[in-house]
Structure formats: C-alpha cells, structure tokens
C-alpha positions in Angstrom: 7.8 -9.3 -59.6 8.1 -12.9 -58.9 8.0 -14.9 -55.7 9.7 -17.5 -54.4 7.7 -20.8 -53.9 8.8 -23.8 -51.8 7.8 -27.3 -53.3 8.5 -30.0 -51.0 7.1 -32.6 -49.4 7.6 -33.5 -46.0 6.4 -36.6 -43.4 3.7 -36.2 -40.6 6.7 -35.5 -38.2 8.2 -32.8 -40.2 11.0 -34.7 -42.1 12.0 -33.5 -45.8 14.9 -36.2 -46.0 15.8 -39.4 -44.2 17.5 -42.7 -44.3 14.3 -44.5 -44.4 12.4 -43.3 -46.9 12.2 -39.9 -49.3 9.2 -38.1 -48.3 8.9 -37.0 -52.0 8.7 -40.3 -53.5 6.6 -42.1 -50.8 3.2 -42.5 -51.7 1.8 -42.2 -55.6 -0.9 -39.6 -56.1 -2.8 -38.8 -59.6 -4.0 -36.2 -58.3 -1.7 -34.3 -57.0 0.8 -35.0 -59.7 -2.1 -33.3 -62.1 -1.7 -30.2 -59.3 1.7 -30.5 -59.5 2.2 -30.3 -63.1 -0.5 -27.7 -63.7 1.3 -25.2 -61.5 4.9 -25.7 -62.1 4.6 -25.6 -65.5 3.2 -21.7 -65.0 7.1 -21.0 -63.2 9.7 -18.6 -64.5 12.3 -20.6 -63.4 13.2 -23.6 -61.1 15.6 -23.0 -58.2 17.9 -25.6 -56.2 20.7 -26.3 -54.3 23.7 -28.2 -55.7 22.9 -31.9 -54.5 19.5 -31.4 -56.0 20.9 -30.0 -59.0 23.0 -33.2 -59.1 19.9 -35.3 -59.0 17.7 -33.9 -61.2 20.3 -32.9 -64.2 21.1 -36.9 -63.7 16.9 -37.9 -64.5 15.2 -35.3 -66.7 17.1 -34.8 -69.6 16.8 -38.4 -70.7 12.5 -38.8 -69.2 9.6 -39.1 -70.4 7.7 -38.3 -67.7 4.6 -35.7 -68.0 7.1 -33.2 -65.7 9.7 -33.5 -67.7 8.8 -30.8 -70.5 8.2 -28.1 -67.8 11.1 -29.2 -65.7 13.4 -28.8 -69.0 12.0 -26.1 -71.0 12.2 -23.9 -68.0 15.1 -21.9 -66.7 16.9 -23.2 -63.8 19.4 -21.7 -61.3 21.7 -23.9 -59.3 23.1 -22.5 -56.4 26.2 -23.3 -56.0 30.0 -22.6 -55.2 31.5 -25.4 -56.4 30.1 -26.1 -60.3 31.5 -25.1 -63.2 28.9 -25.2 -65.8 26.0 -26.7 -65.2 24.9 -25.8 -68.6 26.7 -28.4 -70.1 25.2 -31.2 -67.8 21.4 -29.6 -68.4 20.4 -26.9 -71.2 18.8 -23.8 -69.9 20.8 -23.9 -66.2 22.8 -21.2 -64.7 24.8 -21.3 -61.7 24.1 -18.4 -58.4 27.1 -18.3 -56.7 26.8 -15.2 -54.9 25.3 -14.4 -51.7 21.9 -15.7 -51.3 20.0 -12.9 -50.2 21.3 -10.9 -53.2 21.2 -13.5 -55.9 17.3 -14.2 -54.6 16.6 -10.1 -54.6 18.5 -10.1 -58.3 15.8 -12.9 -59.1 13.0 -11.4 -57.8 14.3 -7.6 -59.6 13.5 -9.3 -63.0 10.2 -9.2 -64.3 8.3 -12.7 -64.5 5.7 -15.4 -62.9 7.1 -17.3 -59.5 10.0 -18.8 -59.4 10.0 -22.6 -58.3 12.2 -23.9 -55.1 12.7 -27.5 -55.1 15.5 -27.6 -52.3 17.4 -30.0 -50.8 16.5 -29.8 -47.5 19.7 -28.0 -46.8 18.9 -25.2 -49.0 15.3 -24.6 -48.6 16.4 -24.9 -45.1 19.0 -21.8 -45.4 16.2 -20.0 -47.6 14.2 -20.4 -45.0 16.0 -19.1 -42.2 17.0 -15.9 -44.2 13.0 -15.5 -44.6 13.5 -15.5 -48.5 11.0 -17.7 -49.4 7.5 -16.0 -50.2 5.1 -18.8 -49.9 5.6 -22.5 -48.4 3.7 -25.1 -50.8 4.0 -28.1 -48.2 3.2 -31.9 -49.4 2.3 -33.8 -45.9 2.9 -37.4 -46.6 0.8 -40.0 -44.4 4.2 -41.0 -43.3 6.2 -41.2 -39.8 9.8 -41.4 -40.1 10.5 -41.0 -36.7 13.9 -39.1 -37.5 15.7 -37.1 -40.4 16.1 -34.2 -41.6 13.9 -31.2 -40.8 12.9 -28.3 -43.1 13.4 -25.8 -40.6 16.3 -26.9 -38.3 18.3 -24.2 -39.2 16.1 -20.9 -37.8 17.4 -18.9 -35.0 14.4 -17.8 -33.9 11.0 -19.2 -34.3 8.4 -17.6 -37.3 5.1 -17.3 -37.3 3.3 -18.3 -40.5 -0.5 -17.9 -42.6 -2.4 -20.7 -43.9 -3.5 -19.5 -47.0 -4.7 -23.4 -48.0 -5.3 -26.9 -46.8 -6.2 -29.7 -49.6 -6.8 -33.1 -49.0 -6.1 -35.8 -51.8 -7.8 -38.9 -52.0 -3.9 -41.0 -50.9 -3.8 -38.9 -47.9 -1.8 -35.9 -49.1 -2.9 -32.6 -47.4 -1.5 -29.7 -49.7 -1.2 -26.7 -47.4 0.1 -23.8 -48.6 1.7 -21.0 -46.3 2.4 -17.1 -46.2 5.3 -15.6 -43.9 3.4 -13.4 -41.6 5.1 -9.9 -42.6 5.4 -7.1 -40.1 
C-alpha cells in the first residue's frame, strides 16, 4: 500500500510561498538535488493541486533537466475541479476531482511504492488538515521571509508530529522528515 509523501520546501519561519522569494527555488544544492532525484524517481505517482499542475505541465515536458525523466515517465494526478484533460497538456496525468479523502484512500487502495505530493501550499495545506499525508519530507531553506504563506495555516486543531530524520546539507538545507503521531 502506498503512502503519501509531502515534498516541499519551506523558509526558517515556516513559509512554503511568498511574494519575496519561492522557498523551492532559493538556494542551489548538488546535494540535495542528488537526494532529491534518487528518491522521487522510486514514486508510483506524483500528486498536486491545480496551480501546481499548471506550473509544472508548463516546464517539464519541454526540459532537460536530470528531474525531468522521473517527473514525466511517472503517473501524475491533478486535483482539480476545474480541468478538463490534463492529459492533453502532459502525457501520463489524470485529473481527481472527487472528494479528497476518498480519491487519496482510492490511491492508497491500489498496490504500489509512495506516491509523491508536490503541493501548492494550498493543497498540501488541505491534505494536511484532513491528516492524509503519511510522512512530511520538509526542505528548511536558510531563509527568513518574514511573511507568506504557511504550510499548515489551515488546521483546526494543533497535531503532534515524529522526527523520523534531520540531514544537514553542505548550503544549509536541513532535510527533516516527519511521521503523524497516530493514536
């Protein structure tokens, strides 16, 4: 049964988005583009929101960037109530346009290694809060942005989480991966 992992890489105060600068693009690391690159290439599919979608359907189809093979050759489900066929735009997508708990327990039904969540902040943010996502993969950027967009802005209540990993990379980037606590 696959899980669902959270990419996404967020500033030292907790921003995943802001006017000022992308957390995901701010600093260059070799490293942890090799990381990267090793393990999203072992996904079943890559998951997103529309505005991602949008994004990424616009840049990988036509790179040549080392992620482009495993960001095309693998499956990828858009989530989204207003596309019509996202398969046209990029080969291999589908489009989820039920409800997201039972599209994400349809996913996780299927046999198959983990399935990749790249956001937007607004979706990983609405996974989050309906405690679907089984493991938080979080890039902290040596980077204040002083104000933005949080990952977790839209919980009710507050959860409690497991570090299952902390790695520093020589730029500054601490990987640390997380585990919902489960009761």
């Amino acid at each position: 049964m696959p899980e669902i992992v959270l990419y996404m890489s967020m500033s030292l105060d907790g921003y995943v988005g802001s006017d000022r600068e992308h957390p995901g693009v701010a600093i260059a690391d070799a490293e942890v583009k090799q990381w990267k690159l090793e393990n999203i290439s072992k996904a079943s599919a890559h998951m997103m929101g529309r505005r991602s979608y949008q994004e990424m359907s616009a840049y990988w189809p036509h790179s040549d960037d080392a992620y482009a093979a495993p960001m095309n050759d693998i499956p990828k489900i858009v989530f989204s109530t207003t596309l019509d066929d996202a398969e046209a735009t990029w080969p291999d997508t589908r489009v989820a346009r039920g409800d997201l708990a039972t599209e994400i327990a349809a996913i996780k039904a299927k046999p198959g290694a983990d399935v990749i969540v790249w956001g937007g902040a607004s979706f990983a943010g609405a996974l989050a809060a309906a405690d679907l996502i089984d493991e938080y993969r979080l890039l902290v950027q040596p980077l204040v942005l002083g104000r933005g967009q949080a990952l977790f802005d839209q919980l009710s209540t507050s959860r409690r989480l497991d570090l299952v990993e902390s790695t520093p990379f020589p730029s500054g980037i601490v990987l640390q991966i997380y585990r919902p606590k489960r009761s």
